[in-house]
PDB file as gemmi writes it, atoms N, CA and C in Angstrom:
CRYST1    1.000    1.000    1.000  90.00  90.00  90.00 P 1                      
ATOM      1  N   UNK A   1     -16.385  14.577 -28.666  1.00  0.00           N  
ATOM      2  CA  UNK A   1     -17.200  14.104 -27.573  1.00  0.00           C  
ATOM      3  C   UNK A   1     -16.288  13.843 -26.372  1.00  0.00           C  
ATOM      4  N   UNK A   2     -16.854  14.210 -25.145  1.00  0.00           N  
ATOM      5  CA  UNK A   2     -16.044  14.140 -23.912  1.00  0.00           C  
ATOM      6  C   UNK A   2     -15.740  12.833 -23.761  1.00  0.00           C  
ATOM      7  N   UNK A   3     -16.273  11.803 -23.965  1.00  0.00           N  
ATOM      8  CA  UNK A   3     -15.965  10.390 -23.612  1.00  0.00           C  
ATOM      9  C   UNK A   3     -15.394   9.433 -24.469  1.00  0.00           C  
ATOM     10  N   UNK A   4     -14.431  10.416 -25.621  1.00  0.00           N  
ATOM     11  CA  UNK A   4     -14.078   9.782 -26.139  1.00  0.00           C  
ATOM     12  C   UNK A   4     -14.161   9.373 -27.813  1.00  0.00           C  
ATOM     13  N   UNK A   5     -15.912   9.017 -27.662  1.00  0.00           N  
ATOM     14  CA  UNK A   5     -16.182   9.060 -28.816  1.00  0.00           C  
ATOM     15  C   UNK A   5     -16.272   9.412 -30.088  1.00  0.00           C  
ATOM     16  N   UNK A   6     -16.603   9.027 -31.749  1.00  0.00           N  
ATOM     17  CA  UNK A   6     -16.261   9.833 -32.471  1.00  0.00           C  
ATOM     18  C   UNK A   6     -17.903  10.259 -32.900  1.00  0.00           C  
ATOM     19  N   UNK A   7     -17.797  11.541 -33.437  1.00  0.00           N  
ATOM     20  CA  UNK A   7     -19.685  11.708 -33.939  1.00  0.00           C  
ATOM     21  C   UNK A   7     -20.150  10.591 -35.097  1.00  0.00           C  
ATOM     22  N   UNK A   8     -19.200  10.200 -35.035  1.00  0.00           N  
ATOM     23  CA  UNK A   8     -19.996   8.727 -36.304  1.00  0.00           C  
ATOM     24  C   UNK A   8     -20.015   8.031 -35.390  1.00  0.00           C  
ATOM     25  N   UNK A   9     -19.309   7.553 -34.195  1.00  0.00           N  
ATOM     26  CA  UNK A   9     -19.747   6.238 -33.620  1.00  0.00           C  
ATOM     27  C   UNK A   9     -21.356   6.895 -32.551  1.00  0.00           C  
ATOM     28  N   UNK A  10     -21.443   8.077 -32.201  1.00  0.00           N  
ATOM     29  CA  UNK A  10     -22.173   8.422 -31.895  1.00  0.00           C  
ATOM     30  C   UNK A  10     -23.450   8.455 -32.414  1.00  0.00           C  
ATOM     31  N   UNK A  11     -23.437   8.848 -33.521  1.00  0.00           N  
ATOM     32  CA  UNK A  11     -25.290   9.089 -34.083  1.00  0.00           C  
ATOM     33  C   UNK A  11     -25.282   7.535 -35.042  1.00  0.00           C  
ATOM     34  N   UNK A  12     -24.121   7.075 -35.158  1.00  0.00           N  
ATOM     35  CA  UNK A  12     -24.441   5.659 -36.118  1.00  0.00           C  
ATOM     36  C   UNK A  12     -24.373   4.090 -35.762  1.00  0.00           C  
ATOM     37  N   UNK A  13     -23.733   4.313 -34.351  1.00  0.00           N  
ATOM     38  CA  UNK A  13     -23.461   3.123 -33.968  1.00  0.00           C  
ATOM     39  C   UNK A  13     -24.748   2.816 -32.649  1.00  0.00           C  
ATOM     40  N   UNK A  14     -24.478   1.786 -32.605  1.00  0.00           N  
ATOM     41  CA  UNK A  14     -25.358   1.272 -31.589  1.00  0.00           C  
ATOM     42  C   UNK A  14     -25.245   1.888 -29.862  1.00  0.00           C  
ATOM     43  N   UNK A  15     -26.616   2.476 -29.411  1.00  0.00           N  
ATOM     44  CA  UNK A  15     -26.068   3.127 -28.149  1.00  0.00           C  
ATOM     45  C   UNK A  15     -25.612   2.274 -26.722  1.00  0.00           C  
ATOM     46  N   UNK A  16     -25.466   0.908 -27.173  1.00  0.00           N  
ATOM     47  CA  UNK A  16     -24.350   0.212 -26.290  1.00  0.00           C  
ATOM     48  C   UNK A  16     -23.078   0.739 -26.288  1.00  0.00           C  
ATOM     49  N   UNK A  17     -22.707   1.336 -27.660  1.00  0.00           N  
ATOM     50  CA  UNK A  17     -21.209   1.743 -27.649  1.00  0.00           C  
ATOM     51  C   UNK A  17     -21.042   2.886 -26.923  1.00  0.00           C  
ATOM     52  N   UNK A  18     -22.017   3.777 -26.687  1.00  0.00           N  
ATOM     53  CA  UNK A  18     -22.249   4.692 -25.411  1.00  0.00           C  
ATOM     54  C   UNK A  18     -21.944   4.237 -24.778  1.00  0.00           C  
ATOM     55  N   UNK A  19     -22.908   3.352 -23.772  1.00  0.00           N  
ATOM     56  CA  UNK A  19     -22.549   2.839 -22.549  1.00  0.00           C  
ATOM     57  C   UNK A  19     -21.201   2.598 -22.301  1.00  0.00           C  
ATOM     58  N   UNK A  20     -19.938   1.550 -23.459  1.00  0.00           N  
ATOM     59  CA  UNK A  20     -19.319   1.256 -22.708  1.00  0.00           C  
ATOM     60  C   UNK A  20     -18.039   2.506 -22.397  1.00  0.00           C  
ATOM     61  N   UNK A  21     -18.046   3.542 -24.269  1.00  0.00           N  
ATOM     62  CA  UNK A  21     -17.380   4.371 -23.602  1.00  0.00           C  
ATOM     63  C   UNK A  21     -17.393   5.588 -22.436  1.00  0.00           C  
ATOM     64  N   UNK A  22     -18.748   5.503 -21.619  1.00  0.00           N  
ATOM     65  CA  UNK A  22     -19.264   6.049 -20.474  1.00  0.00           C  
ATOM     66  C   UNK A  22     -18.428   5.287 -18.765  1.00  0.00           C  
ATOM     67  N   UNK A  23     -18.739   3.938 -19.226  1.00  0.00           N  
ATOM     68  CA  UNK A  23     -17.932   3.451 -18.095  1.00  0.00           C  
ATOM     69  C   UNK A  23     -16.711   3.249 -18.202  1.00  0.00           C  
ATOM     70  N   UNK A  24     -15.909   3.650 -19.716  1.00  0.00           N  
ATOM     71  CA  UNK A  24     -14.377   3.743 -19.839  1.00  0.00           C  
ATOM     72  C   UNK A  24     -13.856   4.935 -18.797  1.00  0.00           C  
ATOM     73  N   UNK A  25     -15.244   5.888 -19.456  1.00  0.00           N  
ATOM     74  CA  UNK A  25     -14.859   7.459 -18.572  1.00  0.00           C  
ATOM     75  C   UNK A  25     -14.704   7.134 -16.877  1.00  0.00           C  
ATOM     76  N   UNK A  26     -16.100   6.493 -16.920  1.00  0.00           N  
ATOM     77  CA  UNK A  26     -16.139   6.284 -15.264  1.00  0.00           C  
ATOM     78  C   UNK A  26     -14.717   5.822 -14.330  1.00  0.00           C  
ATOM     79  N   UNK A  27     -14.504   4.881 -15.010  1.00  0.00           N  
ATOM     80  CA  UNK A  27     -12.844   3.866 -14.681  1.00  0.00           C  
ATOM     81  C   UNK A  27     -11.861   4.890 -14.367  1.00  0.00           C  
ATOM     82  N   UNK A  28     -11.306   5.762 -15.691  1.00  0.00           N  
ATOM     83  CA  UNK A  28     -10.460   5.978 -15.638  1.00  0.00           C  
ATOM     84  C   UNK A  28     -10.371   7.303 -14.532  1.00  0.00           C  
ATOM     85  N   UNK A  29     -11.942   7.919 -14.729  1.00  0.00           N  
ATOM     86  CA  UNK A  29     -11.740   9.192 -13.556  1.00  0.00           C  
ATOM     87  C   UNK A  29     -11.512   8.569 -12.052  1.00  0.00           C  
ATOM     88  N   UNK A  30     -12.344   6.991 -12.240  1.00  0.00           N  
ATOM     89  CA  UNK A  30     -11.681   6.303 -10.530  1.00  0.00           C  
ATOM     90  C   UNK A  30     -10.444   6.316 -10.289  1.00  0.00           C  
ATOM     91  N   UNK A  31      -9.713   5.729 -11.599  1.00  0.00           N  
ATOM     92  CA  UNK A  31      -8.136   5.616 -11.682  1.00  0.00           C  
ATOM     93  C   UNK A  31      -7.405   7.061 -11.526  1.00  0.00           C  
ATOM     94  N   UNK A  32      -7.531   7.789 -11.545  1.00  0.00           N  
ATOM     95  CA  UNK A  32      -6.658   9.274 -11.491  1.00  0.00           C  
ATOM     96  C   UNK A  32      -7.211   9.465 -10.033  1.00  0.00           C  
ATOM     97  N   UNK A  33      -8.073   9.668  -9.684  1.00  0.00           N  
ATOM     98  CA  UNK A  33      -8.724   9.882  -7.862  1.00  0.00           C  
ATOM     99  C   UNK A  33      -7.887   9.438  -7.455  1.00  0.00           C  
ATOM    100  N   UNK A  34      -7.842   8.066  -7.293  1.00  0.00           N  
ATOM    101  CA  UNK A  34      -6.649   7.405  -6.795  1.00  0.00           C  
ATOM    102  C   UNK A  34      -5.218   6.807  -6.880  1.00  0.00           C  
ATOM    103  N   UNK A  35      -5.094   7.791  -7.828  1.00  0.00           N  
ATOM    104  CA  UNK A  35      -3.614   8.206  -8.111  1.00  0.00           C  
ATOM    105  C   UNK A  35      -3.522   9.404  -7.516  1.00  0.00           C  
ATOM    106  N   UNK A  36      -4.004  10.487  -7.803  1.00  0.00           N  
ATOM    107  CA  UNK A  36      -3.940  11.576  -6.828  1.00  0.00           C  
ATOM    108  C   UNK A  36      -4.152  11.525  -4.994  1.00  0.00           C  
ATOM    109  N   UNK A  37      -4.726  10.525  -4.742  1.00  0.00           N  
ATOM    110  CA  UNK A  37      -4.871  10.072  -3.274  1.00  0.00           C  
ATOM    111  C   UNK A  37      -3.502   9.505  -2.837  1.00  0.00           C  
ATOM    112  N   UNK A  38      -3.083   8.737  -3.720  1.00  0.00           N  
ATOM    113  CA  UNK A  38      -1.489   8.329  -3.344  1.00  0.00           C  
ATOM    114  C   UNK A  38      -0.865   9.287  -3.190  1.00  0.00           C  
ATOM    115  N   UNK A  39      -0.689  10.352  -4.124  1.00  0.00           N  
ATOM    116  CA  UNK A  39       0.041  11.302  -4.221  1.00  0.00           C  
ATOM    117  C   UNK A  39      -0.067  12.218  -3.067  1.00  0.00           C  
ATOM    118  N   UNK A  40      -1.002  12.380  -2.718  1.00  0.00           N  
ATOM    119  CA  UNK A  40      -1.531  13.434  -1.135  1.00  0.00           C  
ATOM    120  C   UNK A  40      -0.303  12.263  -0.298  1.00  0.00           C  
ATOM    121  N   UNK A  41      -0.548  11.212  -0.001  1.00  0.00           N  
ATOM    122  CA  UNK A  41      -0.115  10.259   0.768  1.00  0.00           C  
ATOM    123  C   UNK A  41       1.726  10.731   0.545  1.00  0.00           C  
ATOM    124  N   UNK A  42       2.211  10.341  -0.146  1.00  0.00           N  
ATOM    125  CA  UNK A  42       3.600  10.619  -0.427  1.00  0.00           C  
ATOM    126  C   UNK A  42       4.125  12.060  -0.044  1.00  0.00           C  
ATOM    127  N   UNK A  43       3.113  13.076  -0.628  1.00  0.00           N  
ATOM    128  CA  UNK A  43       3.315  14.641   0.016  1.00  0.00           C  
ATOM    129  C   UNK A  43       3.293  14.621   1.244  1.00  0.00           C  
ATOM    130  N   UNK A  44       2.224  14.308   2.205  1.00  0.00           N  
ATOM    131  CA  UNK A  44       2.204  14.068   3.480  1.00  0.00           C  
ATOM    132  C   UNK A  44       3.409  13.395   4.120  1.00  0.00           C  
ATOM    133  N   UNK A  45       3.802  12.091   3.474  1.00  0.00           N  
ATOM    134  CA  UNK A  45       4.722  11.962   4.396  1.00  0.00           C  
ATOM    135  C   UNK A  45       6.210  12.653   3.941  1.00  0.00           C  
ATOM    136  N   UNK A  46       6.186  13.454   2.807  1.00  0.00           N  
ATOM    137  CA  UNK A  46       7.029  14.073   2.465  1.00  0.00           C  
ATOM    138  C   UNK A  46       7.512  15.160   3.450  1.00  0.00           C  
ATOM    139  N   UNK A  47       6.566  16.031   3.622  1.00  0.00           N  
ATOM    140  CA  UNK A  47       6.164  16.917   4.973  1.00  0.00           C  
ATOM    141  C   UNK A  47       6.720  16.908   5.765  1.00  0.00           C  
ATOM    142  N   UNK A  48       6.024  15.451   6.471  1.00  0.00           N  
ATOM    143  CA  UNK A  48       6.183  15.316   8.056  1.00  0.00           C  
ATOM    144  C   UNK A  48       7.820  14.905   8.062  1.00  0.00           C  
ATOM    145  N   UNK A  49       8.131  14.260   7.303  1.00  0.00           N  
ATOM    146  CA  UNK A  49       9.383  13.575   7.419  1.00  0.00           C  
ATOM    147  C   UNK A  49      10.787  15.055   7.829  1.00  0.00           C  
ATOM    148  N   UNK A  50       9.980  16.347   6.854  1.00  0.00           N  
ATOM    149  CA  UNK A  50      11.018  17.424   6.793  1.00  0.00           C  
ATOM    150  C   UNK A  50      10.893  17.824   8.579  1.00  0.00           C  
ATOM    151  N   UNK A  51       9.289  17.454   8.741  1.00  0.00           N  
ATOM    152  CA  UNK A  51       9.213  18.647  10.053  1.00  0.00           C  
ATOM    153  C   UNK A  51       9.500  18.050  11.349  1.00  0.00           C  
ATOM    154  N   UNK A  52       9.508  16.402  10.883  1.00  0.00           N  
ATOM    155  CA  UNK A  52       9.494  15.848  12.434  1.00  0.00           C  
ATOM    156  C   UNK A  52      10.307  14.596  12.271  1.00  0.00           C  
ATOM    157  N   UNK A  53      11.430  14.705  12.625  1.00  0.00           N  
ATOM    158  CA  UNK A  53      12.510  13.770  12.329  1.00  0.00           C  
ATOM    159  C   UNK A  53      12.031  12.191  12.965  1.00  0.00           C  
ATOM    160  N   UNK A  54      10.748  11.955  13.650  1.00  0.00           N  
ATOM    161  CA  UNK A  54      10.673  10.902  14.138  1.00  0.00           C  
ATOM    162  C   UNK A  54       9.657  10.239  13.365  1.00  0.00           C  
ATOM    163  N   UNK A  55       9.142  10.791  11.963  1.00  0.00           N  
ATOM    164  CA  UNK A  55       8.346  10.772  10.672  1.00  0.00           C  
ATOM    165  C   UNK A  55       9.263  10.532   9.650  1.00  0.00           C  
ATOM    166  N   UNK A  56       9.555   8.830   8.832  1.00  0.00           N  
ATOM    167  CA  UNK A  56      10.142   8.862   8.117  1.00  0.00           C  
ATOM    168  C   UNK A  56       9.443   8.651   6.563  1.00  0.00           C  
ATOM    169  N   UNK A  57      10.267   8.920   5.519  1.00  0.00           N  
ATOM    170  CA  UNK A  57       9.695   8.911   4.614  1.00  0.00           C  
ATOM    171  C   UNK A  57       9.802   7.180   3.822  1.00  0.00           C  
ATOM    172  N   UNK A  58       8.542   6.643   3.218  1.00  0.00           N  
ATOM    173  CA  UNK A  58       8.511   5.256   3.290  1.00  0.00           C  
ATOM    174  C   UNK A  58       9.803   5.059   2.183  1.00  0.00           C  
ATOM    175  N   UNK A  59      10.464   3.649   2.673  1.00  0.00           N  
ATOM    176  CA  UNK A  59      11.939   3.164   1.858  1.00  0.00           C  
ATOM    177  C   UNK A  59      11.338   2.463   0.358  1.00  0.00           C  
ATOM    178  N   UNK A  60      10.110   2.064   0.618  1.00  0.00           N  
ATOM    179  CA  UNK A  60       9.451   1.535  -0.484  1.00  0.00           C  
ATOM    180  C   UNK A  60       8.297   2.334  -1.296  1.00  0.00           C  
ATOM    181  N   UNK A  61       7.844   1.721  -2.475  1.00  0.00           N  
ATOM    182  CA  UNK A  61       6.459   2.633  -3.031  1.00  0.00           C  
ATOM    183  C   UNK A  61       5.595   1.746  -2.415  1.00  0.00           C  
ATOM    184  N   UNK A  62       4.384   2.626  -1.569  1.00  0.00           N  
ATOM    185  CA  UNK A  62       3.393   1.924  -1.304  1.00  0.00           C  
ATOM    186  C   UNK A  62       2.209   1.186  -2.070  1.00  0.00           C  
ATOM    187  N   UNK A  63       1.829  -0.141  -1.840  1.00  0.00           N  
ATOM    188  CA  UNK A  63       1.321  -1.335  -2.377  1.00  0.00           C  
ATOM    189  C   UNK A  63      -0.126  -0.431  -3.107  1.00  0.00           C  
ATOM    190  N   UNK A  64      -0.132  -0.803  -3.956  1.00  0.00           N  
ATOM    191  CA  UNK A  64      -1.325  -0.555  -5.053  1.00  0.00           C  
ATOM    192  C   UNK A  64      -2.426  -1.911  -4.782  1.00  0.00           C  
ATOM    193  N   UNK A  65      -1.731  -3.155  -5.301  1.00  0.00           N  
ATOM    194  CA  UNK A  65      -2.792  -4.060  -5.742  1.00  0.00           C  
ATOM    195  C   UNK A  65      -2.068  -5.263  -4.784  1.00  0.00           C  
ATOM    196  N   UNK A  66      -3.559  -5.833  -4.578  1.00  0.00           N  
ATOM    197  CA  UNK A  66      -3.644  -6.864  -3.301  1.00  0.00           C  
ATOM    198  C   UNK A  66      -2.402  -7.912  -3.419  1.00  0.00           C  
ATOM    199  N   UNK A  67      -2.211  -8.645  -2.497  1.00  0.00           N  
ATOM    200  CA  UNK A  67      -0.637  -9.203  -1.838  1.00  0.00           C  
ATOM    201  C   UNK A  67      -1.323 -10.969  -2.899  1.00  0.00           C  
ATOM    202  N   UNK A  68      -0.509 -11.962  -3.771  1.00  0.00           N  
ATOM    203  CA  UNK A  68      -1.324 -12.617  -3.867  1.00  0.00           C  
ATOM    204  C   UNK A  68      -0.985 -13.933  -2.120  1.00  0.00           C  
ATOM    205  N   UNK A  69      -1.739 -15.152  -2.962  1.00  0.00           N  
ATOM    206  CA  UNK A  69      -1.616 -16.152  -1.488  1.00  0.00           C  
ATOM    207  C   UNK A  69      -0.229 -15.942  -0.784  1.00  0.00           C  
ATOM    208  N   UNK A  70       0.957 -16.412  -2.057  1.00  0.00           N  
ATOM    209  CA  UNK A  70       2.380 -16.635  -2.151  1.00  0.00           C  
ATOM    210  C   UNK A  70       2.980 -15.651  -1.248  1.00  0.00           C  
ATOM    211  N   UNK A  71       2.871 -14.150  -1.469  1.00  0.00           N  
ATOM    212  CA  UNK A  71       3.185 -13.015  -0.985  1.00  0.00           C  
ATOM    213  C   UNK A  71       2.784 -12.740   0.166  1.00  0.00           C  
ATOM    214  N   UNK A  72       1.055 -13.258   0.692  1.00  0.00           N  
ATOM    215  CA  UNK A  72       0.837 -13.121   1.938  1.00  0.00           C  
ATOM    216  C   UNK A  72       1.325 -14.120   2.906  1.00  0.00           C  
ATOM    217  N   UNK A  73       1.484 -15.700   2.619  1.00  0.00           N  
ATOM    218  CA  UNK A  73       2.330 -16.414   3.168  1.00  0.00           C  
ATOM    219  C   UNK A  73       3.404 -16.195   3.860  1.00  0.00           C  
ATOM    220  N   UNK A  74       3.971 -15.604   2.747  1.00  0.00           N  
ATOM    221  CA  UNK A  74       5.741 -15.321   2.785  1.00  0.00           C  
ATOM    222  C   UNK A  74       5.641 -13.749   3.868  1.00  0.00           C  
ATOM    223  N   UNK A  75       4.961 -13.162   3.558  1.00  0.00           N  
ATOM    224  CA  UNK A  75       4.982 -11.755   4.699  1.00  0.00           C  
ATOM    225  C   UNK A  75       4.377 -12.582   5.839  1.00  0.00           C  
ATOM    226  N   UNK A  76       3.609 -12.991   6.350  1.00  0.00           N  
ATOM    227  CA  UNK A  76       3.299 -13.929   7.202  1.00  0.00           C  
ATOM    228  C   UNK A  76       4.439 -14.545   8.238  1.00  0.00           C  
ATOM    229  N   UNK A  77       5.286 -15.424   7.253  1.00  0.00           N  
ATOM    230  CA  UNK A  77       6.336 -15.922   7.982  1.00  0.00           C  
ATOM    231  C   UNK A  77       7.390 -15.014   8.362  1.00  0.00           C  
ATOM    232  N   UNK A  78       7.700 -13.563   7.391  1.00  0.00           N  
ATOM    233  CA  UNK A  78       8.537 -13.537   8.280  1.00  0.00           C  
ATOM    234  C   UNK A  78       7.992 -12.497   8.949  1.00  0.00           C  
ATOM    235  N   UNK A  79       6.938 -11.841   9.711  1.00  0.00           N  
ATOM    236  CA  UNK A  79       6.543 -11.159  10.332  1.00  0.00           C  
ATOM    237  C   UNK A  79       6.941 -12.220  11.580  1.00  0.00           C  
ATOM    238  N   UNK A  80       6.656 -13.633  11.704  1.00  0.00           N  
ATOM    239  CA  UNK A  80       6.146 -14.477  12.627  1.00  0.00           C  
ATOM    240  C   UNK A  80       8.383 -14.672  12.882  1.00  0.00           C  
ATOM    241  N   UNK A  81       9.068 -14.616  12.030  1.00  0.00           N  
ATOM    242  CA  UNK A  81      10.396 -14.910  12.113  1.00  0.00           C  
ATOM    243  C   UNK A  81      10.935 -13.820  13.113  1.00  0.00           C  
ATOM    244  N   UNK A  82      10.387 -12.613  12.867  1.00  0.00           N  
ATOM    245  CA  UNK A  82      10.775 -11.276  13.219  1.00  0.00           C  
ATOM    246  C   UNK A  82      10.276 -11.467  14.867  1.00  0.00           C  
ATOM    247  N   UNK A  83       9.323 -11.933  15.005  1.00  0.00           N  
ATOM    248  CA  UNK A  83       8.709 -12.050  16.414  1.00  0.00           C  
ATOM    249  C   UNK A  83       9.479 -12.913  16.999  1.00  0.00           C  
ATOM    250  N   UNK A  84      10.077 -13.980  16.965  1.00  0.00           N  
ATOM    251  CA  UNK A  84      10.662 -14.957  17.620  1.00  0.00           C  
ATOM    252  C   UNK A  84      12.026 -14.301  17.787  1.00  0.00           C  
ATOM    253  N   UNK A  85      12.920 -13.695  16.710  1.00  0.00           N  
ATOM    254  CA  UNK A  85      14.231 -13.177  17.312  1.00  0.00           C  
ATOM    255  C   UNK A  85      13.646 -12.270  18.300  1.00  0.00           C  
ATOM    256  N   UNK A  86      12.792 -11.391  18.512  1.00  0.00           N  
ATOM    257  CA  UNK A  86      12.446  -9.695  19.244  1.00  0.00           C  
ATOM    258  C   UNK A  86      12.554 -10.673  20.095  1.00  0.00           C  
ATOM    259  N   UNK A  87      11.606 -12.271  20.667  1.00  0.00           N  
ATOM    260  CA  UNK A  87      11.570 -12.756  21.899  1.00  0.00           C  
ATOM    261  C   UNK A  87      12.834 -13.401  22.280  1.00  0.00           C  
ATOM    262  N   UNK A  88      13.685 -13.618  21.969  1.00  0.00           N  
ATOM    263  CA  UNK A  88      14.442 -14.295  21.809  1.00  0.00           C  
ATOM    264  C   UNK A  88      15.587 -13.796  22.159  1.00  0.00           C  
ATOM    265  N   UNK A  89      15.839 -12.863  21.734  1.00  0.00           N  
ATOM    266  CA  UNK A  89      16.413 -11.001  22.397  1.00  0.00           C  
ATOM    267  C   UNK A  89      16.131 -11.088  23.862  1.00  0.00           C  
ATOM    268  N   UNK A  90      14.928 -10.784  23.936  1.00  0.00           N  
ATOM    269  CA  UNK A  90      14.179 -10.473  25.122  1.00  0.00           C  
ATOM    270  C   UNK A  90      14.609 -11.436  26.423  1.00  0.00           C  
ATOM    271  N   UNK A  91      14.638 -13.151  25.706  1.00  0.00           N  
ATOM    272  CA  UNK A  91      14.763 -14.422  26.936  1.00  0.00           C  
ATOM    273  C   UNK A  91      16.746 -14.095  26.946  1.00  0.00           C  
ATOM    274  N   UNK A  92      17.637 -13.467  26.277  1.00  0.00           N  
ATOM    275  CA  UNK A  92      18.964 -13.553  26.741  1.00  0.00           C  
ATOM    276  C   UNK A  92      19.153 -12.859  27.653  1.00  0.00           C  
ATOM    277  N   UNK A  93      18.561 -10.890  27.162  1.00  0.00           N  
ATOM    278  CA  UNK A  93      18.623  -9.852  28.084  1.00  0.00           C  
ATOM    279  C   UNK A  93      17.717 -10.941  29.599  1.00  0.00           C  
ATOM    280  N   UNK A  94      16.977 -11.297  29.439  1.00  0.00           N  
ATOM    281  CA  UNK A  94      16.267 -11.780  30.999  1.00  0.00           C  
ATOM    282  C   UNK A  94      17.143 -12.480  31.560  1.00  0.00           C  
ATOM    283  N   UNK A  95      17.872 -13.290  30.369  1.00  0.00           N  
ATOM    284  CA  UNK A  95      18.979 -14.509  31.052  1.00  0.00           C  
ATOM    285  C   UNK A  95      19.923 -13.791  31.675  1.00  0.00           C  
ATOM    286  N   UNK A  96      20.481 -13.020  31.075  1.00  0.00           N  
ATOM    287  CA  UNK A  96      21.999 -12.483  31.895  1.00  0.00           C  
ATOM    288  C   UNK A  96      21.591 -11.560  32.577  1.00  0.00           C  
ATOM    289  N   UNK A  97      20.541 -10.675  33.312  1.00  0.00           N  
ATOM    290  CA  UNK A  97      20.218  -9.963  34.102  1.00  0.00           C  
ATOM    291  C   UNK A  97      19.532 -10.713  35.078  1.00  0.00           C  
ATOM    292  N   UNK A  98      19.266 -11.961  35.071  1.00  0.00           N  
ATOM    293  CA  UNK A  98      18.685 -12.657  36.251  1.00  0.00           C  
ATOM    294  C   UNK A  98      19.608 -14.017  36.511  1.00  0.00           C  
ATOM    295  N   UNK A  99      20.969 -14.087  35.891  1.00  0.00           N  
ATOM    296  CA  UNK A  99      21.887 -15.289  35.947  1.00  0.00           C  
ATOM    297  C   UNK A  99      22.604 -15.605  37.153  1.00  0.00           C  
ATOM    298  N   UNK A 100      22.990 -14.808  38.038  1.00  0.00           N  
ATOM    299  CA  UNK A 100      23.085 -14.638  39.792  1.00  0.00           C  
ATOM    300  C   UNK A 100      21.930 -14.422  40.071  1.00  0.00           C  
ATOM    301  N   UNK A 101      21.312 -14.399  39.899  1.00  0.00           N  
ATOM    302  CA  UNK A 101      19.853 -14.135  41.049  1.00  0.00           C  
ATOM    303  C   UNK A 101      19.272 -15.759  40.934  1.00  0.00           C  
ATOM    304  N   UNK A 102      19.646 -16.706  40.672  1.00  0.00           N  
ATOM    305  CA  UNK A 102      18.737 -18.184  41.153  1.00  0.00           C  
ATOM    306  C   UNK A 102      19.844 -18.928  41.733  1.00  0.00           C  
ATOM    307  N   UNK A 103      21.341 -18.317  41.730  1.00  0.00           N  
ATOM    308  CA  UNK A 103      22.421 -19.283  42.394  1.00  0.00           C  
ATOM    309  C   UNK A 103      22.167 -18.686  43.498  1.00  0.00           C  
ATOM    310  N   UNK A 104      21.644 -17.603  43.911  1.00  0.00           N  
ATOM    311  CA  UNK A 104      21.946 -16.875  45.408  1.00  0.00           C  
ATOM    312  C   UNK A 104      20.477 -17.287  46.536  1.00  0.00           C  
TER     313      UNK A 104                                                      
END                                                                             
């Protein structure tokens, strides 16, 4: 049987046990879709990365399953850490390119 089953659990068992090995099938054909969708994803940037040097290929494997609180916190802060040096950068370059211009 395509789903798994055996012909004794089929003609003897209860046709709940259908059902659930039907939505085992269902699952797992979701699960390969989107494993193969990743996989397009990785080819793609496999690709671009050869054809267009300003296309890099990712340093990490891309995230499957959701970030929990801890993880989104923590990416949180230092996204927010990362922003304050870029400005911070930004107020020196302003400082020493405008450092004679308020004595004059």
């Amino acid at each position: 049987m395509s789903y798994g089953m055996t012909w004794d659990e089929f003609w003897y068992e209860s046709i709940d046990r259908f059902a659930v090995y039907w939505q085992k099938n269902e699952f797992e054909k979701e699960r390969r879709n989107q494993e193969m969708w990743l996989q397009g994803l990785y080819f793609r940037a496999a690709v671009a990365s050869c054809l267009d040097k300003k296309f890099k290929y990712p340093e990490k494997a891309q995230r499957i399953t959701e970030m929990t609180e801890a993880e989104r916190e923590y990416e949180n802060k230092r996204k927010v850490n990362e922003l304050k040096e870029m400005l911070m950068e930004h107020k020196r370059r302003w400082d020493a390119k405008h450092k004679g211009v308020e004595a004059g």
